[in-house]
N, C-alpha and C positions, 0 to 999 in steps of 0.2 A: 809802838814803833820798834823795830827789829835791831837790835844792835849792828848787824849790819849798815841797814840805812843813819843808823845815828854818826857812826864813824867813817861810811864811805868805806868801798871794798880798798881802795888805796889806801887806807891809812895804817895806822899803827897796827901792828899782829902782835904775836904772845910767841917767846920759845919755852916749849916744853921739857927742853934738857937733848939727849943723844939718845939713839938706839943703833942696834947696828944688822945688818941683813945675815939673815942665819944662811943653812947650808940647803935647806930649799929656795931661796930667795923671801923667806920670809920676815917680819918684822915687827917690832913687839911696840907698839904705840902708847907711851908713858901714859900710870894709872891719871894725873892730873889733868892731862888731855882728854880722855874717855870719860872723866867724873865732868868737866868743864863742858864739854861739844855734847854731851848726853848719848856717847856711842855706845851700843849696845850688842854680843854676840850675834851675828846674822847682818845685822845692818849692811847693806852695800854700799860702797865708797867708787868713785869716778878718781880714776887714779890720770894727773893731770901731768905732763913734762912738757918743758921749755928750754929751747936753745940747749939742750944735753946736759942742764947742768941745774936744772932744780925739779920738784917734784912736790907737789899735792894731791892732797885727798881731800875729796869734797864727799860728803852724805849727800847719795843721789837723789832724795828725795828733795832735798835742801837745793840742788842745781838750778832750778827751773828760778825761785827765789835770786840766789846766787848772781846769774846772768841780767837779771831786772834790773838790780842791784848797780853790778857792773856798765851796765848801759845807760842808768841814769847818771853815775861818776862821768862815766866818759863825756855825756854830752853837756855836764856844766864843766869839764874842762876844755871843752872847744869853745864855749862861749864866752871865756875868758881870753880865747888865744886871739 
C-alpha cells in the first residue's frame, strides 16, 4: 500500500526547510526533499496554486495516483458528514 493511501492525502506532510525564488523565478528544492520524493534531474512536476497563497508540486507521473487518492479522502469524509 502507497503511503499515500496509508496516511490520506489530508493528513499530515513534512517541511523540508526554506528555499527562496532566484532572479529567473527559479527555485532550488532542499537535497532531503529530492533524496525523500525520489526527484530526479528531468523529472517533471505539475506546479499546483490555490487561493494565491500556496503552491505545490506534484511528480506528474505520480498525479493520476495523487487524484485516486484524493477522491477516495474526499468521499469517506462525506460519509461521515
Amino acid at each position: 500500500m502507497h503511503d499515500l493511501h496509508k496516511k490520506g492525502f489530508f493528513g499530515k506532510g513534512k517541511c523540508y526547510g526554506t528555499t527562496s525564488v532566484g532572479e529567473r523565478g527559479q527555485i532550488v528544492i532542499p537535497k532531503e526533499a529530492r533524496e525523500e520524493l525520489d526527484l530526479k534531474q528531468g523529472d517533471k512536476l505539475v506546479v499546483y496554486g490555490k487561493h494565491g497563497k500556496a503552491l505545490a508540486l506534484v511528480k506528474a507521473d505520480q498525479l493520476p495516483e495523487l487524484i485516486d487518492h484524493m477522491i477516495e479522502d474526499l468521499e469517506k469524509l462525506k460519509k461521515k458528514i
